[in-house]
N, C-alpha and C positions, 0 to 999 in steps of 0.2 A: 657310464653316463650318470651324474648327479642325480638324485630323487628331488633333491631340491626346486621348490616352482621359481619359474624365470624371473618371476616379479620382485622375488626376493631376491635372486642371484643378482638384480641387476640394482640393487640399491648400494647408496653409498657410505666408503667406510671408511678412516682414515685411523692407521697407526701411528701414534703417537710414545716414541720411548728412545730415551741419549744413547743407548745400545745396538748398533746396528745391526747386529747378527741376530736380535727380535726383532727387529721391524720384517730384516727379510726373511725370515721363519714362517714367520705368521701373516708375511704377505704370499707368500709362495704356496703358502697351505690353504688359505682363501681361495686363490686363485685357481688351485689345483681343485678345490672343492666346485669350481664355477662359478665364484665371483666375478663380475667385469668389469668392476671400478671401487678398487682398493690404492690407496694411496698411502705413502709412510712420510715420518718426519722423527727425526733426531734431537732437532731443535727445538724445546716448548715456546720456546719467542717465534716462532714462525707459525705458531697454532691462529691466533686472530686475525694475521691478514688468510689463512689460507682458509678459515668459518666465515669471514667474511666474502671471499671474493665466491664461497661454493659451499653451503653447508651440507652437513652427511649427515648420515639415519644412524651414524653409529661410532662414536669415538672410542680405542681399545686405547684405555690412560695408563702409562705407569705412573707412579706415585713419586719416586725416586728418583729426582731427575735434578740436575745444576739449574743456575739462573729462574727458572718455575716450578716449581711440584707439579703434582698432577690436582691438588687442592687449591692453584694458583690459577691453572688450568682451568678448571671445575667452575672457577668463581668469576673468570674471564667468561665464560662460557654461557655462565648466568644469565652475565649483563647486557647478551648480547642476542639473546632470543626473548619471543614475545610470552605473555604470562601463560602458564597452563601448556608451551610446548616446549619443555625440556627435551632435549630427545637421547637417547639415553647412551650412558658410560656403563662399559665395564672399566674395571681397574685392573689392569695387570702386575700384581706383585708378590714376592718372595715372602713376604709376611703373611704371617697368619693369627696372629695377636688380635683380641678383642677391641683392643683401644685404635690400631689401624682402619680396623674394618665399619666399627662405629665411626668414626670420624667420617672416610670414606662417606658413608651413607649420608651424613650429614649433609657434606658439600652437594649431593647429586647423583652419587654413581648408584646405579642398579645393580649389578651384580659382580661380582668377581671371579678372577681365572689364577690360579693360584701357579707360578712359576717352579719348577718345567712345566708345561700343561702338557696332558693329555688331548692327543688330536681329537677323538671322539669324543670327549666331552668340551673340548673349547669347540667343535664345530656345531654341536647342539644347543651351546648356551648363545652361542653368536646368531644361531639361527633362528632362537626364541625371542631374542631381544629384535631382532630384525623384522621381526614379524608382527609383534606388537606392536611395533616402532610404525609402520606400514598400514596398521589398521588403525590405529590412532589419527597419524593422514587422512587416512581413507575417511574416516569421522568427520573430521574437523572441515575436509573438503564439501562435505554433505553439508557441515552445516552453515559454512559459508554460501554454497547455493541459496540455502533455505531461508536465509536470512534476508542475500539479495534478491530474493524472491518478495519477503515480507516486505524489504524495504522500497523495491518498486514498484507492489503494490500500493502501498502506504502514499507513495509519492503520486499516485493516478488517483487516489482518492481524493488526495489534498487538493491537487491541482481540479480534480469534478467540484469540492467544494468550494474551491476557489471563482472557479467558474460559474456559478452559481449566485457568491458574494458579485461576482463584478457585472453578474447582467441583471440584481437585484437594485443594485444600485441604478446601471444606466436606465432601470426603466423607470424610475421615479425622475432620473434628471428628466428624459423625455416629456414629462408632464408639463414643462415652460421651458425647455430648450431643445429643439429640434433636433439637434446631433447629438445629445449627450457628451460632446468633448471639452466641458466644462470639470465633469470628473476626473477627465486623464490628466486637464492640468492642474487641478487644485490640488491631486492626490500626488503627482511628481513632484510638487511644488513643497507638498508637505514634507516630503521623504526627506528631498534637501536640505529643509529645517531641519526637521529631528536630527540628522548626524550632524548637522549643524553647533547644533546646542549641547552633541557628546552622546544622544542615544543609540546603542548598539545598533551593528549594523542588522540584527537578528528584528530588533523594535522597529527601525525604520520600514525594513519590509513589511512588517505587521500593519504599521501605519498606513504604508501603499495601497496597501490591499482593504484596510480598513476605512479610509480617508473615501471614498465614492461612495460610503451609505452613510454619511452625513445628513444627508435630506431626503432619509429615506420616507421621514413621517409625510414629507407631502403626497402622497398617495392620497394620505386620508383629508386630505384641506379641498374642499369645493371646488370646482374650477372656477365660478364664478367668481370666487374670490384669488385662486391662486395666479390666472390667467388674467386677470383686471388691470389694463394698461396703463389704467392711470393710478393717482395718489389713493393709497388705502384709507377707509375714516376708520377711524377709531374700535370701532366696532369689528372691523374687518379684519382690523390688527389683530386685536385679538385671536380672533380667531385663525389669524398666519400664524402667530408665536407657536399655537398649540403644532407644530409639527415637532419641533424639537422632542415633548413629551411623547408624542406619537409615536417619531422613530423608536425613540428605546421600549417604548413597548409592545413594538413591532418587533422586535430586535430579542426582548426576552432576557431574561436573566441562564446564558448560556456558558457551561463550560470550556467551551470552546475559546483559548485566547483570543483568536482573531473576533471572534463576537462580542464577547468581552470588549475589547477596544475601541469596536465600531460604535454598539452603545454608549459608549463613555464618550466618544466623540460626537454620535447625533446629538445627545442633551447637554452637552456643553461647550459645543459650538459659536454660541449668541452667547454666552456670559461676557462680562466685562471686566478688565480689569478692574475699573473703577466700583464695580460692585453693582452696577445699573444694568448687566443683561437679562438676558432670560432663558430657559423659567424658572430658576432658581435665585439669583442675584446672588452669586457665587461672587468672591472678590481675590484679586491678587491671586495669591499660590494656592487657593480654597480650586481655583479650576485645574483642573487637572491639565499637564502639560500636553498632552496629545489636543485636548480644546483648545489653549492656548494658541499650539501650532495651527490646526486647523480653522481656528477663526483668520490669521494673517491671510492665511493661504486660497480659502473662500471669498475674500472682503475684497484682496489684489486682483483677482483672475476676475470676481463681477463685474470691475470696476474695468478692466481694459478691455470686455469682451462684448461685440456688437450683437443687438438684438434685433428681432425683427421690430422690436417697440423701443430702440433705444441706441443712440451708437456709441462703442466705447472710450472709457476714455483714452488721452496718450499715458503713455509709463511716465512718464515726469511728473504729471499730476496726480496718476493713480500715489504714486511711491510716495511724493509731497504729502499725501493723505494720511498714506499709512504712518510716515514718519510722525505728524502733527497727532495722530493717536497715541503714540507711545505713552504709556503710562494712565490714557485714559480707559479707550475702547483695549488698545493691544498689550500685552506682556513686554514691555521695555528690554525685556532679554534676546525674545523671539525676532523683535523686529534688528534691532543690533545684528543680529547674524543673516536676517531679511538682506539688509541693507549691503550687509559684508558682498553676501551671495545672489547680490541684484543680477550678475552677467548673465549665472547661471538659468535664472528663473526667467528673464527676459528671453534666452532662448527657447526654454520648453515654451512659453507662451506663444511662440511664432511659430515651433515646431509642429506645434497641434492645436491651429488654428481652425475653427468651424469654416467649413467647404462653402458655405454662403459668403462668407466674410470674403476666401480666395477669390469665389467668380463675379464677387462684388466690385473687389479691388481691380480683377481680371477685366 
């Protein structure tokens, strides 16, 4: 009975040599030692479809061979595993020359069986490299656990801060819109722009997610003034403008991209193309394109969505609107892809329509 542990017996090997009478030597000798899945080939052109369809813990190369070497092999072999898991070669060959054996090493192989071999010692080097071969696995499976450990915790984080972001937001929409589902459409509406205009699809989710705490400074604006049904004086304005500032420094100078973006989006939401927003008077490309976007995407969704102080407009008018702004109030670029992508954004506005509005219509 073998001393050898099963774990090893049972790993896979494949002889590779144009000699038939070594492939079945040294399979017969495997076998006889308690291997139980050893495989041979003659062919080195038959080496890549048979790594591909099954790889092994153990390739026994000879060097000498028609149509591929075993450094033909080697370099096949390279190209077709992932970085850091070579898995390893012996080299079976009659040489014994320095300049074979460096080369050899070069391409990849680990150790060598010098032709005739010794049964005792080809079955101790085969069992060494097997072994290492096997705990190397063993490794690498660990740390792919560990990883996808990391990485779904990572991902439960994201999604708690995410969560977080998005009920920060709807509880400022709450402060003048009953349902908060003002945010879901400005914020969908925005996303459509951004890949709209070419921003990765990685920034557009940034934007989703960043686009509902745009008004987040209303929190801090009086209700008296933010809840006031009729025409603001001057004075009151004022003091509405200051949420834009508000938010961002609610918002904080955070390393966090997504905060990052948010900020940048609460205080440069109101600018203007034309250079007449607030509260900077940022002009043209001086706004940052995510404001850009989300002034479209805010101004559209107001204007078609019915209040308890106000009923909205139709999309023909609202769109008329935004068109007639191009180049003043909106980024002539943003609205062009608006306009492209009207189907699209006229459905999210119906899809997530405020529940007043349905049992209104109802």
């Amino acid at each position: 009975m073998s001393s050898v542990p099963e774990h090893i017996l049972s790993a896979r090997l494949l002889v590779v040599d144009d000699n038939i009478t070594n492939v079945m030597l040294l399979t017969k000798l495997l076998q006889a030692e308690g291997y139980t899945d050893v495989e041979g080939i003659t062919d080195p052109r038959e080496f890549k479809a048979k790594w591909e369809a099954r790889p092994y813990d153990l390739v026994l190369l000879d060097i000498r061979m028609p149509h591929i070497d075993g450094y033909g092999v080697m370099e096949q072999l390279k190209a077709m595993v992932e970085v850091g898991d070579y898995p390893p070669v012996m080299v079976l060959t009659a040489q014994t020359d320095n300049e074979t054996k460096l080369k050899a090493l070069e391409y990849g192989a680990q150790d060598f069986l010098h032709k005739p071999f010794d049964r005792v010692e080809a079955l101790t080097r085969i069992r060494n490299l097997v072994e290492v071969r096997l705990l190397h696995k063993q490794v690498r499976n660990q740390n792919e656990i560990l990883e996808e450990r990391v990485r779904e915790r990572t991902r439960e984080l994201e999604e708690t801060r995410l969560e977080v972001v998005r009920r920060l937001g709807t509880a400022a929409e709450y402060k003048d819109n009953e349902t908060g589902m003002h945010v879901v459409r400005m914020s969908k509406v925005a996303k459509v722009l951004a890949q709209a205009v070419g921003m990765s699809d990685e920034d557009a989710n940034l934007l989703l997610a960043a686009a509902p705490m745009h008004d987040i400074g209303k929190i801090g604006i009086p209700d008296v003034v933010l809840l006031k049904p009729g025409r603001l004086t001057p004075e009151e304005r004022v003091i509405m403008e200051t949420h834009a500032q508000i938010g961002a420094e609610i918002l904080g100078d955070h390393e966090w991209p997504l905060m990052q973006m948010a900020r940048t989006v609460a205080i440069t939401h109101h600018e203007k193309w034309n250079g007449k927003g607030y509260p900077k008077g940022l002009e043209g490309e001086e706004i940052p394109l995510v404001g850009r976007i989300v002034a479209v995407a805010d101004v559209f969704d107001a204007l078609t969505s019915t209040r308890p102080y106000k009923e909205g407009w139709p999309v023909e008018k609202a769109v008329n609107l935004i068109r007639e702004e191009a180049g003043q109030h909106f980024d002539p670029g943003v609205v062009e892809k608006f306009l492209e992508h009207l189907d699209e954004i006229v459905r999210i506005t119906h899809e997530h329509r405020e529940s007043f509005e349905a049992e209104k219509k109802g």
